[in-house]
C-alpha positions in Angstrom: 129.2 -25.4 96.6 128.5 -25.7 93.0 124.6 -25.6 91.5 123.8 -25.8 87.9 123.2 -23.0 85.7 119.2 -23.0 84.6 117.5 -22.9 81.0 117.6 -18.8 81.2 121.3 -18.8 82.6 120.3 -18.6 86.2 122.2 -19.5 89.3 120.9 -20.4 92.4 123.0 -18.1 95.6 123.5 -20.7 98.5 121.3 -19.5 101.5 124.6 -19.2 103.8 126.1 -16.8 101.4 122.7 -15.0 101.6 122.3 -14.5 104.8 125.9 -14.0 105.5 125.2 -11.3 103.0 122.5 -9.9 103.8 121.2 -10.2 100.7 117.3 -10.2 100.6 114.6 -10.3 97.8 114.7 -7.8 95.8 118.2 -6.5 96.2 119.9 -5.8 93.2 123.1 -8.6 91.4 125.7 -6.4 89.6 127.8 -8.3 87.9 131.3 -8.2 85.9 133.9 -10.3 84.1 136.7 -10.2 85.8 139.6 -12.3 83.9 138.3 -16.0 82.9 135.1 -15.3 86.0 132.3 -13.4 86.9 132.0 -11.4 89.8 129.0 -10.3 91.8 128.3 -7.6 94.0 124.7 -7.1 95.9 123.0 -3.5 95.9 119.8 -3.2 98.5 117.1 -1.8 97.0 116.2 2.3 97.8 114.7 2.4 100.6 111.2 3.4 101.1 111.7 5.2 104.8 111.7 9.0 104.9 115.1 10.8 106.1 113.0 13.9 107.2 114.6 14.5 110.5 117.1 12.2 110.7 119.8 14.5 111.4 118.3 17.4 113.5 120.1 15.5 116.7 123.4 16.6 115.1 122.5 20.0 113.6 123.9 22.9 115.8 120.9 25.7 114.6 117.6 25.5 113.9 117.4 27.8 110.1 113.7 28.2 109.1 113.2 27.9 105.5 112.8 31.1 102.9 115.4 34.1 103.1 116.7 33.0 106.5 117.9 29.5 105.1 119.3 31.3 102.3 121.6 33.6 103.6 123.3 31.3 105.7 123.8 28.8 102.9 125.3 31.6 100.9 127.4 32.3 104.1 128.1 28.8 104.5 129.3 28.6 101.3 131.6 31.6 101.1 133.5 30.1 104.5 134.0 27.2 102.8 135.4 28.7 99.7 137.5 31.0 102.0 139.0 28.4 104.2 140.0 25.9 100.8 141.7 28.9 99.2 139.3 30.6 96.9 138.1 33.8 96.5 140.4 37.0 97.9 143.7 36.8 97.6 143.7 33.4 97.5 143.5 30.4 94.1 140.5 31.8 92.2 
């Protein structure tokens, strides 16, 4: 497939590469030299769908927010620290 480049520089993407891509309107073309070409990579755009409650069917315990949520971040974190090494006796 080869097109012509346009008056502004623009290319025309071949529909098979499109839809083999998944690349829709509005998607974002990054593109880089690479050597003596161009390369180009497709971004979708952010989506527009809230997460809220996406994960609760993996989540183990329902926290409520406020002081509750806090302390078992804090002890979340401090297991975490623990069990890479950090804090007593260990790299920090």
């Amino acid at each position: 497939m080869s097109y012509t480049v346009g008056p502004k520089g623009q290319v025309v993407i071949a529909k098979e590469i499109r839809v083999k891509l998944g690349v829709e309107p509005g998607w974002v073309a990054v593109q880089r030299l690479a050597g003596d070409h161009a390369e180009v990579f497709f971004l979708p755009p952010e989506h527009s769908k809230s997460l809220k409650g996406s994960l609760a069917r993996h989540a183990r315990a329902r926290i409520p927010s406020g002081k509750p949520w806090d302390e078992a971040r804090t002890r979340a974190w401090t297991a975490a620290s623990r069990a890479a090494g950090y804090g007593k006796g260990g790299r920090g």
